[in-house]
C-alpha positions as a printed NumPy array, in Angstrom:
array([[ 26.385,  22.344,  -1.266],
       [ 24.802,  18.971,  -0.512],
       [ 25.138,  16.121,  -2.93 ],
       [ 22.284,  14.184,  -4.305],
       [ 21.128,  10.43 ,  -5.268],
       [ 18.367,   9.666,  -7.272],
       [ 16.611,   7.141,  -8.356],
       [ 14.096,   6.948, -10.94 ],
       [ 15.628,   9.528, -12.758],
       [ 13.996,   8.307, -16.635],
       [ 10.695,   8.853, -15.155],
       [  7.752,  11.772, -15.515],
       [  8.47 ,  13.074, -12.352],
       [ 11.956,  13.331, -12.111],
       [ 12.844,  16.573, -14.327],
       [ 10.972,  18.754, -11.624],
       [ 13.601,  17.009,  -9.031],
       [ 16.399,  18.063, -11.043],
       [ 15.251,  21.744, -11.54 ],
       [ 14.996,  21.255,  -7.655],
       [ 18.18 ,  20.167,  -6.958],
       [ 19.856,  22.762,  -9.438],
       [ 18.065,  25.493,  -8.341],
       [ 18.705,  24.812,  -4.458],
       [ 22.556,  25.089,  -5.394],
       [ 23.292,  21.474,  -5.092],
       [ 24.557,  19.015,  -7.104],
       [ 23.572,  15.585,  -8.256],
       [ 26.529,  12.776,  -7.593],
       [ 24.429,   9.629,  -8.987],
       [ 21.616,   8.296, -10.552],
       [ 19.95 ,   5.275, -11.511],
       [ 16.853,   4.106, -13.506],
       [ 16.383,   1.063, -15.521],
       [ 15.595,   3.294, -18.597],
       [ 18.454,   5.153, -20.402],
       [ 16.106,   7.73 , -22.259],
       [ 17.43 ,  10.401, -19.569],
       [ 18.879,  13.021, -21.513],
       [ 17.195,  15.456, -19.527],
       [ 20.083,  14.997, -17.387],
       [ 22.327,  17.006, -19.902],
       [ 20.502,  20.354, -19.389],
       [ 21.155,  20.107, -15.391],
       [ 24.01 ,  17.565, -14.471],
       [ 25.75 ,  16.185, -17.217],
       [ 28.616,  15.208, -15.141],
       [ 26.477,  12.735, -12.967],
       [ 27.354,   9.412, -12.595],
       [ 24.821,   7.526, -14.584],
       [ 23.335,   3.692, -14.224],
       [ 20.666,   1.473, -15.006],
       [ 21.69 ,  -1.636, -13.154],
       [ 20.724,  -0.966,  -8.967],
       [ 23.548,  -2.972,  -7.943],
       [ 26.298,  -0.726, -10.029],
       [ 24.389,   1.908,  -8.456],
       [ 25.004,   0.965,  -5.099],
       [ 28.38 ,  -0.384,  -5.552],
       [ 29.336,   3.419,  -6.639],
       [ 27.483,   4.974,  -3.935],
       [ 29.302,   2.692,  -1.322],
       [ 32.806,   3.281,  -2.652],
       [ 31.665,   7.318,  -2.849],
       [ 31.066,   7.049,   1.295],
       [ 33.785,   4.329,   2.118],
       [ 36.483,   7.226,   0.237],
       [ 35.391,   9.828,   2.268],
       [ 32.787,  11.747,   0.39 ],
       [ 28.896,  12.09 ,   1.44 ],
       [ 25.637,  11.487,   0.151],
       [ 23.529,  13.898,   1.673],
       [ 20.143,  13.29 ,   0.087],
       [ 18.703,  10.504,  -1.896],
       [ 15.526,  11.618,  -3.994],
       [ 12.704,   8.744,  -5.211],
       [ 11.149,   9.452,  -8.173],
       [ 10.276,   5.5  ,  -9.068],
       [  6.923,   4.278,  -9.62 ],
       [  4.572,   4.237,  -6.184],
       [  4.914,   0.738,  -5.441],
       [  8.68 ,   1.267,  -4.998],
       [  8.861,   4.106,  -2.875],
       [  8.792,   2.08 ,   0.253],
       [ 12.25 ,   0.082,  -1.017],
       [ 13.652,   2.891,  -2.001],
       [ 13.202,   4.856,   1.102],
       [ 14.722,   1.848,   2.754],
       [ 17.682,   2.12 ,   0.577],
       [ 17.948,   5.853,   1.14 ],
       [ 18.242,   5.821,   4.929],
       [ 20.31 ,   2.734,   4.859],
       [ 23.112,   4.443,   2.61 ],
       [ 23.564,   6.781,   5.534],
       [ 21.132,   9.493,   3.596],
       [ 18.582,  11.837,   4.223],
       [ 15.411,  10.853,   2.023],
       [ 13.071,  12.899,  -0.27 ],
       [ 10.419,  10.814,  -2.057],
       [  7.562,  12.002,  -4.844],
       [  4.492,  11.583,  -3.541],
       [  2.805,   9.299,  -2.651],
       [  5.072,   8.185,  -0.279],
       [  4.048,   5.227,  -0.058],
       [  0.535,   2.786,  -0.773],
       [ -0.415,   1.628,   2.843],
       [ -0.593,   3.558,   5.598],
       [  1.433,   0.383,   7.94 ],
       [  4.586,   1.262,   5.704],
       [  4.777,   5.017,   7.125],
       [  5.001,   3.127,  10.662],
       [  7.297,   0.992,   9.55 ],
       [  9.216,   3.474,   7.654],
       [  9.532,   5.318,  10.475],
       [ 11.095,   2.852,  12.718],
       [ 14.009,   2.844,  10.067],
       [ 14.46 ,   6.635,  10.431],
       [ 14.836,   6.278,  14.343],
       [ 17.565,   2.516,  13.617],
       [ 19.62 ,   4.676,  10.885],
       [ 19.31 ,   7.896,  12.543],
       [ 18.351,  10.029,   9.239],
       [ 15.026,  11.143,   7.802],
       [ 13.079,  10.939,   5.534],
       [ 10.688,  13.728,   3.867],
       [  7.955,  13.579,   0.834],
       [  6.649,  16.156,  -1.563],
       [  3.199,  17.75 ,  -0.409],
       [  3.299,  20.768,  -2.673],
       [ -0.057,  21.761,  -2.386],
       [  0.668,  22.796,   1.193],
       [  3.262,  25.472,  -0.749],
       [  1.172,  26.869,  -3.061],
       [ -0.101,  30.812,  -2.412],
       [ -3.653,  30.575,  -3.411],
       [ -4.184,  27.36 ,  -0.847],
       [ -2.088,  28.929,   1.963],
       [ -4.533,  32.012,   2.476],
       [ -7.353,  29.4  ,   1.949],
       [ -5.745,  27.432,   4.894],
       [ -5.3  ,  30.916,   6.646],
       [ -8.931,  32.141,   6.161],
       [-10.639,  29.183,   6.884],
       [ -8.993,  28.732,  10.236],
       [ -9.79 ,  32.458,  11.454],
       [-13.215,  31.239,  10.375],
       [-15.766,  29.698,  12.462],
       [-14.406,  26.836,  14.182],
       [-17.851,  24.915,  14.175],
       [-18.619,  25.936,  10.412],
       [-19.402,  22.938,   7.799],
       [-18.349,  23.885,   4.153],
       [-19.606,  22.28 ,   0.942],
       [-17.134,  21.105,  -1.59 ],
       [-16.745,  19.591,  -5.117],
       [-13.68 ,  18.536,  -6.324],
       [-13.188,  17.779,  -9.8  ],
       [ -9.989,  16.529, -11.322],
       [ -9.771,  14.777, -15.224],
       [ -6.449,  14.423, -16.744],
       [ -6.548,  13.01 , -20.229],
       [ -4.716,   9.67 , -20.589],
       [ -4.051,   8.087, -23.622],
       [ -3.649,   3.91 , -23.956],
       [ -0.121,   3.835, -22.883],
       [ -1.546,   4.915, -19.57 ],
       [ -3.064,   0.707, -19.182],
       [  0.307,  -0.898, -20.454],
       [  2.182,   0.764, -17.87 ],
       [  2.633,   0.489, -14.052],
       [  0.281,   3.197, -13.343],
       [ -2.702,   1.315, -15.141],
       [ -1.892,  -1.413, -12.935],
       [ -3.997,  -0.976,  -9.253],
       [ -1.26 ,  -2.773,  -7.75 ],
       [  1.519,  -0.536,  -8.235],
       [ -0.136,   2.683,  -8.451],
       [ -2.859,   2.634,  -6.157],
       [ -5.19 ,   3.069,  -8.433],
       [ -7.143,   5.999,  -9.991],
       [ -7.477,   7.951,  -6.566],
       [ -3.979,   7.464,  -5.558],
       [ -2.375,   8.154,  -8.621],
       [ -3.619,  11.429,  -9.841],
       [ -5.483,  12.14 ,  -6.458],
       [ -3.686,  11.637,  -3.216],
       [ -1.947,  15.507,  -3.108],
       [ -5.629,  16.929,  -3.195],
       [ -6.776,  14.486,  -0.256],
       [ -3.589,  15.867,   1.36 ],
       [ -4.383,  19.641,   0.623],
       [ -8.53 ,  19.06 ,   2.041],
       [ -7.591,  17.226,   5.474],
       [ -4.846,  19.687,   5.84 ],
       [ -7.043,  22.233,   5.386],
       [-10.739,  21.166,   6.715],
       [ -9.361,  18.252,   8.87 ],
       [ -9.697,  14.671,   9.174],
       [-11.811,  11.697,   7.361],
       [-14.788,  11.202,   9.854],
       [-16.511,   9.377,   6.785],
       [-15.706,   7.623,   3.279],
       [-18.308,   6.834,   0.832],
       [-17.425,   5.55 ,  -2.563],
       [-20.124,   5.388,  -5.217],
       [-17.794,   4.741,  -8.556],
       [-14.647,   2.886,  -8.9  ],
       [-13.554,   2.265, -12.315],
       [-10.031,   1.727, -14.126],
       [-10.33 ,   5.559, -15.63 ],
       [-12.341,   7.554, -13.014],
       [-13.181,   7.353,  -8.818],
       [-16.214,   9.522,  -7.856],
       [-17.175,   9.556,  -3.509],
       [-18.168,  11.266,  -0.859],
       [-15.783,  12.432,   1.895],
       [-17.071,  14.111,   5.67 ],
       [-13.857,  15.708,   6.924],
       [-14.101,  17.474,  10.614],
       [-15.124,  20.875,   8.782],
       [-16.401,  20.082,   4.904],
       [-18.362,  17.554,   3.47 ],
       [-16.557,  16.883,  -0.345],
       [-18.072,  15.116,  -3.539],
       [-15.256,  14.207,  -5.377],
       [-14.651,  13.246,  -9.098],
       [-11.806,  11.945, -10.523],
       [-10.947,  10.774, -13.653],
       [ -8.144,   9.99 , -16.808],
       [-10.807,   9.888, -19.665],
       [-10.784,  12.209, -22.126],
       [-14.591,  11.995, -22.553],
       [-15.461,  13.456, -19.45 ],
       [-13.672,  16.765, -19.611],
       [-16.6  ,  19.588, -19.804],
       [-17.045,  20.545, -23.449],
       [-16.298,  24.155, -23.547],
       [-12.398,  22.592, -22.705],
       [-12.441,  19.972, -25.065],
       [-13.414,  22.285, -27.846],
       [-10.58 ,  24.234, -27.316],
       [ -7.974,  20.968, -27.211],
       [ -7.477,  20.834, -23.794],
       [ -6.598,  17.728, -21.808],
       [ -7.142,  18.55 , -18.096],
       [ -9.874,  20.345, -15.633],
       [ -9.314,  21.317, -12.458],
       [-12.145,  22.768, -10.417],
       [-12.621,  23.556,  -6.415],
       [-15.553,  24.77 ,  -5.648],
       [-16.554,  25.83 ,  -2.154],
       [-20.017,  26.668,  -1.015],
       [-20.942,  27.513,  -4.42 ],
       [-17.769,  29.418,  -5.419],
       [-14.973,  28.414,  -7.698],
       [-11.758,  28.617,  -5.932],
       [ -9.125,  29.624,  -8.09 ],
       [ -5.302,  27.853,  -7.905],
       [ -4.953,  26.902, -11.555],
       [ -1.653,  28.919, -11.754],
       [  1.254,  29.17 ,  -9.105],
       [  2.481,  25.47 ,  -9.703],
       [  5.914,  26.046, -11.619],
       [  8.318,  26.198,  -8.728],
       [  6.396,  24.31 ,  -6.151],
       [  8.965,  21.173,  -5.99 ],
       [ 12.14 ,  24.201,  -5.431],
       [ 10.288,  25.447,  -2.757],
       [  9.462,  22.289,  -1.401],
       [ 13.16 ,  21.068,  -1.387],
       [ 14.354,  24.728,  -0.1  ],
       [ 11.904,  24.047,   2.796],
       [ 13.706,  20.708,   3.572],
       [ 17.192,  22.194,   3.325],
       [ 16.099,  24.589,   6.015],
       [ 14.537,  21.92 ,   8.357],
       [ 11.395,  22.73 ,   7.475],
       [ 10.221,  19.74 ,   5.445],
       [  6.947,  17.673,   5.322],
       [  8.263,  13.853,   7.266],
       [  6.614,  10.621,   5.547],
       [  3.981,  10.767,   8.996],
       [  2.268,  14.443,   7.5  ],
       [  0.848,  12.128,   4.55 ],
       [ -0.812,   9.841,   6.777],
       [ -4.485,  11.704,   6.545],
       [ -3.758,  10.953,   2.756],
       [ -2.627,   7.383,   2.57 ],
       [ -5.028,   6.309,   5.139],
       [ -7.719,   8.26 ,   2.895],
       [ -6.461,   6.302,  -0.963],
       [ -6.27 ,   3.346,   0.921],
       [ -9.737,   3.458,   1.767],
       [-10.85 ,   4.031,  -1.873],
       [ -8.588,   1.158,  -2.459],
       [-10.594,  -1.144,  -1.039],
       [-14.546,  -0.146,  -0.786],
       [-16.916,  -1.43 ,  -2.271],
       [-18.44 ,   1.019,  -4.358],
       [-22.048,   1.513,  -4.148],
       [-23.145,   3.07 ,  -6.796],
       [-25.596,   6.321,  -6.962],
       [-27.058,   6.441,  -3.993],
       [-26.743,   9.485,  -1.597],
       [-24.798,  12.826,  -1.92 ],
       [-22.928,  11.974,  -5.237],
       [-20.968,  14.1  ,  -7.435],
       [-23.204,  15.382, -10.286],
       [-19.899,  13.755, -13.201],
       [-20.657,  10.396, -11.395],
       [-23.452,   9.862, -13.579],
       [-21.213,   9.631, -16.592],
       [-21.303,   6.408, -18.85 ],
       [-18.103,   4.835, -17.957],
       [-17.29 ,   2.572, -21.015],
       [-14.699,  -0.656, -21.051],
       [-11.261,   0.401, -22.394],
       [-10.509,  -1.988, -25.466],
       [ -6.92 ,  -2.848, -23.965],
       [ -7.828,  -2.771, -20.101],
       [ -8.166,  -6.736, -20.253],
       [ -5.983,  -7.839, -22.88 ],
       [ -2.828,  -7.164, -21.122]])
C-alpha cells in the first residue's frame, strides 16, 4: 500500500483521483485545498488528515516523514497555473508526483521541472488518459500498420457548455488556465501528435474567450479544429434533446467513435504508474508546446483551410469585462 498527498482536493478534478487512489488499494494520508466543501472525501477516506492552510499542510507532512512514515505519492489536482509549484513541492517532500493535466502552461517549465526530478531523485508523472482509452489504442495501432507516407484528414470538434461561473473563476482567466485550447483541449492535442505525430504547422483563425478554431499539419494528418464552451454552438439535434457537450472525430470523412470507455481511465492511468509504466511530465511536451502556440498567435481570421463551426457569430459575454 502506498500512501498519498493531495492537493487540490475541493476541486472538479479531484474525485476521479480519489476513486484512483481507492481503487489502486492505497490510501490517502493528507490533503489540502483552500476550500472546505470536500465532503467527497467521506465516501473514500474519511480518516484523512484534512487542511486548508498550505503551511499546516506541510508542517504535517514533515512531521509524518521526520517520525518515520512515507509519503509515497503526492497528486495535483489545483488549478493549471499551479501545477508547476506544486510539482515542486511534491518532489521536494521526498515524493513521487502525479499531476492532472495539463502539467503545466509553458513548455520551459517541463525542462525545468525536470532538472528537479534528477536534484531530488524522484519523479514526476501526469495524466494523459486518452493514450488509455480502447477505441484510441487500436486507432494508434491501425494507423501505424498503415502507410507510413499516408496524409489523413481530420476535424475535431469539442463544445462543452459553460455557464457564467465559468468567467468569475480561474479558468475564465487566460492567465491561469491557458486559455480556451488549454483548458478543455490540451488531452486531444496530446491524443493527435501521439497518434499522427508532430506539429510541422499551426494556424489559428479564431481566438475568443468561449471558443479556439485552427488549423494543425502534424507529420501524418492535417486537423481543423473547433473548440468551444458556448452553449450556442452545440449542433441542434443535441441541444434539442438538453445536452451540454459534443464530441466528434472525424477522419477522412468518417466519424470515429470513443464517446464511451472514459469511466475508469484515471484508475488505469494511476495502475500504470504503480507498475512503472507511467506517462513522465516530458510525454506532454508535443501538447504544451502545441497550447502554447494557440496561446500566443495572432489569429487570422477565415482565411484558408478553416473549420466549417469557425464561421459561427461569436458574441461578447455580458460579464467577460466587468470582472
Amino acid at each position: 500500500m502506498k500512501n498519498f498527498a493531495l492537493i487540490g482536493v475541493g476541486g472538479y478534478i479531484a474525485p476521479r483521483h480519489l476513486k484512483a487512489i481507492k481503487d489502486t488499494g492505497n490510501d490517502l494520508v493528507s490533503a489540502y485545498d483552500k476550500s472546505d466543501s470536500v465532503g467527497i472525501m467521506d465516501s473514500y477516506f474519511p480518516k484523512t488528515a484534512f487542511f486548508t492552510e498550505q503551511e499546516l499542510f506541510d508542517r504535517h507532512n514533515t512531521k509524518m516523514i521526520t517520525s518515520g512514515n512515507r509519503i509515497d505519492f503526492v497528486s495535483v489536482c489545483t488549478p493549471n497555473y499551479l501545477h508547476d509549484a506544486h510539482i515542486r513541492y511534491g518532489l521536494r517532500l521526498g515524493a513521487n508526483v502525479i499531476c492532472e493535466k495539463p502539467v503545466v502552461l509553458n513548455p520551459w517549465n517541463i525542462d525545468a521541472l525536470e532538472k528537479v526530478e534528477q536534484r531530488e531523485g524522484h519523479e514526476a508523472y501526469t495524466i494523459l488518459q486518452l493514450r488509455h482509452h480502447e477505441a484510441i489504442v487500436a486507432l494508434k495501432k491501425k494507423i501505424e500498420n498503415g502507410p507510413k507516407d499516408r496524409i489523413y484528414d481530420i476535424d475535431l470538434t469539442y463544445i462543452t457548455s459553460r455557464g457564467n461561473w465559468y468567467y468569475a473563476s480561474w479558468k475564465g482567466d487566460v492567465h491561469k488556465s491557458g486559455g480556451i485550447a488549454t483548458n478543455i483541449g490540451v488531452h486531444f492535442y496530446d491524443m493527435l501528435c501521439w497518434i499522427f505525430g508532430e506539429v510541422k504547422q499551426s494556424v489559428i483563425h479564431i481566438s475568443t474567450h468561449d471558443r479556439v478554431a485552427g488549423f494543425l499539419q502534424l507529420k501524418n494528418a492535417n486537423v481543423r479544429y473547433f473548440l468551444s464552451i458556448d452553449g450556442d454552438t452545440l449542433p441542434k439535434e443535441v441541444a434539442e434533446k438538453g445536452g451540454r457537450s459534443y464530441r466528434c472525430l472525424m477522419i477522412d470523412g468518417e466519424e470515429f467513435e470513443f464517446t464511451n470507455g472514459f469511466t475508469d481511465l484515471h484508475t488505469v492511468s494511476y495502475q500504470k504508474i504503480l507498475n512503472g509504466e507511467g506517462f513522465r511530465i516530458s510525454e506532454s511536451r508535443n501538447a504544451i508546446n502545441t497550447v502554447y502556440n494557440i496561446r500566443n498567435a495572432q489569429p487570422i481570421g477565415l482565411v484558408g483551410d478553416y473549420h466549417p463551426l469557425a464561421r459561427l457569430e461569436c458574441k461578447t459575454h455580458p460579464f467577460k469585462w466587468t470582472i
